[in-house]
N, C-alpha and C positions, 0 to 999 in steps of 0.2 A: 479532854484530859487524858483518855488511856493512848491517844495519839503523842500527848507531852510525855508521858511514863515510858511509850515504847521506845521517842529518840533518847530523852533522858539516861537512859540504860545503855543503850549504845554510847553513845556521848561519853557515859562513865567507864564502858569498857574498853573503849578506846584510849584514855586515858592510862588504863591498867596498862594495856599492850606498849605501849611508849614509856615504862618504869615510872610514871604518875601514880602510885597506887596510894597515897594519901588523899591526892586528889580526886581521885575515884570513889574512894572511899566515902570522903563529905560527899558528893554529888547524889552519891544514892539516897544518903539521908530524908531528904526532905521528899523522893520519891516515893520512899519505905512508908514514912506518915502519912502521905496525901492518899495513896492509895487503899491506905486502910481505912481511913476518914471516909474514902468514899467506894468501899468496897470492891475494889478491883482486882480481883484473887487472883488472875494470871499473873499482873503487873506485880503485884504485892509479892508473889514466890518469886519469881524473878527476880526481882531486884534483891531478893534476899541473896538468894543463889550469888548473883553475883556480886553480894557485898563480903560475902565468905570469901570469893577467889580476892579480893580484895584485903580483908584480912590477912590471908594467907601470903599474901604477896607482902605485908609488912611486917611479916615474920609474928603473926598472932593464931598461931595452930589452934590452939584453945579455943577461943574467941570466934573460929573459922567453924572449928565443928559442932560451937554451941547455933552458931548460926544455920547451919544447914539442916542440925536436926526441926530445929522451930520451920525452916523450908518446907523439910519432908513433913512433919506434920500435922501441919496445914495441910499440905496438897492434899495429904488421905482425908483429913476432915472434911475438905472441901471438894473432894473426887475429881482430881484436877490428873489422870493417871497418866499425862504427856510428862506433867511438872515433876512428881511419885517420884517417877525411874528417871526422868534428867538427874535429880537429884541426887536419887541412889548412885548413880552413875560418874557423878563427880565424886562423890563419898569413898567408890571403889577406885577410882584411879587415886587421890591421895591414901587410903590403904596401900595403896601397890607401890608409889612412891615410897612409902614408908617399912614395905617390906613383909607389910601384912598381908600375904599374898593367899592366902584361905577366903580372908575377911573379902580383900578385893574381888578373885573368884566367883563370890556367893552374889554378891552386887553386881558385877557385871554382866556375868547370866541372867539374873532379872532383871538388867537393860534388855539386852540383846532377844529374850524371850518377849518381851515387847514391843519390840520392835519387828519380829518376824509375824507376831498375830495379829499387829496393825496395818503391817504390809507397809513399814514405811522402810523403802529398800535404800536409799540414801543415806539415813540413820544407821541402819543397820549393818551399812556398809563399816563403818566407822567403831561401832560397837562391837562386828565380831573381831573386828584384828587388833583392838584392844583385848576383848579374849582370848585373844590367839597368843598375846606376847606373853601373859598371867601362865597359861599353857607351860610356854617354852620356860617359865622363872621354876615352874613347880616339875620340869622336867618330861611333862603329857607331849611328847611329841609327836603323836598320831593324832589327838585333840586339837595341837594347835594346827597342824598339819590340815585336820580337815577347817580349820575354821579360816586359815590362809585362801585355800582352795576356794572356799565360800564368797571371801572378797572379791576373788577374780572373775567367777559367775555373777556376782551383785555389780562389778564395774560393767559389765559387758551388758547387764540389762537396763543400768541406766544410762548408758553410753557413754562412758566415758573412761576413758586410754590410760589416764593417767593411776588411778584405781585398781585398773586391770597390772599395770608395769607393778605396783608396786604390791599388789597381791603376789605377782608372780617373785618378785624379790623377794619377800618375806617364807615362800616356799621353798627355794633356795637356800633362804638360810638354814628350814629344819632340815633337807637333806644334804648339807653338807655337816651337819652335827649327827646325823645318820649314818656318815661315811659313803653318801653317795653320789660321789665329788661327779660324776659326768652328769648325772640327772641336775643336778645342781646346777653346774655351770650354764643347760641347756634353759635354764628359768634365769638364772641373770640374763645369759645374752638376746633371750625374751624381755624381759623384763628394760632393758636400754635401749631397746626397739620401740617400745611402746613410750617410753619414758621421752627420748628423743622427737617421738611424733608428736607427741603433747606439749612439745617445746623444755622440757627441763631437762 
């Protein structure tokens, strides 16, 4: 059963990713039940989670963030702290979309703080230069700066090029907002070097 819940979820998020978001939407359903019927608390936050981006996707913001908070908690009830901060984490990039950028800020960081104490450096690859961009909205150019920087040591420790190029473009960006067009340009034409060897 938690084998049907994991494809199931996929299944629906594929779905989503193809503008099927209604269809996505029913599919989770009967995930969402089954798995509380029979206790499957990963499965069960999961599919919550992503019946929210589902939600969201058919233009029910309301309904998106009644769902996520029932996501998030749960996970804390049920000490699930991978599912916690996934959550919180989607929570803070729809803040950020929507320009709540304190709100998103405060979420983010407690992704990214979790992810550095779990040592899961893949995650966290992803999670700082989502903080990074929060940074550059609220104007911390040295913040995002280092968190840019950050990505590019996290590409390189999990090997991979393409990470590194685009860490290095997003440092780029804060020094030419800096005015420091030659250090700049030298992290682009880093960054399409890298970009280029990873094939895009």
């Amino acid at each position: 059963l938690e084998l049907w819940g994991l494809v199931s979820i996929a299944r629906a998020r594929s779905l989503r990713f193809v503008g099927r978001a209604s269809d996505s939407h029913d599919a989770l359903i009967p995930v969402i039940e089954l798995s509380a019927a029979h206790d499957l608390r990963d499965i069960h936050v999961s599919a919550l989670a992503d019946l929210a981006r589902a939600q969201r996707a058919r233009g029910e913001s309301q309904d998106a963030e009644k769902t996520l908070n029932k996501a998030r908690d749960l996970a804390e009830k049920w000490d699930i702290p991978l599912w916690y901060h996934l959550v919180i984490g989607t929570q803070a990039l729809a803040a950020f979309g929507a320009g709540r950028l304190d709100e998103a800020l405060d979420g983010l960081r407690q992704l990214n703080r979790f992810n550095v104490e779990s040592q899961r450096d893949q995650m966290e690859r992803v999670s700082v230069v989502n903080l990074g961009r929060c940074h550059v909205e609220l104007g911390e150019l040295d913040e995002a700066h280092r968190c840019f920087a950050r990505s590019v040591d996290l590409g390189a420790l999990i090997n991979h090029e393409w990470s590194m190029g685009y860490g290095h473009c997003k440092v780029g960006e804060v020094l030419m907002v800096r005015g420091q067009t030659k250090q700049a340009f030298a992290e682009f034409d880093t960054a399409l070097d890298m970009l280029r060897r990873s094939g895009d």
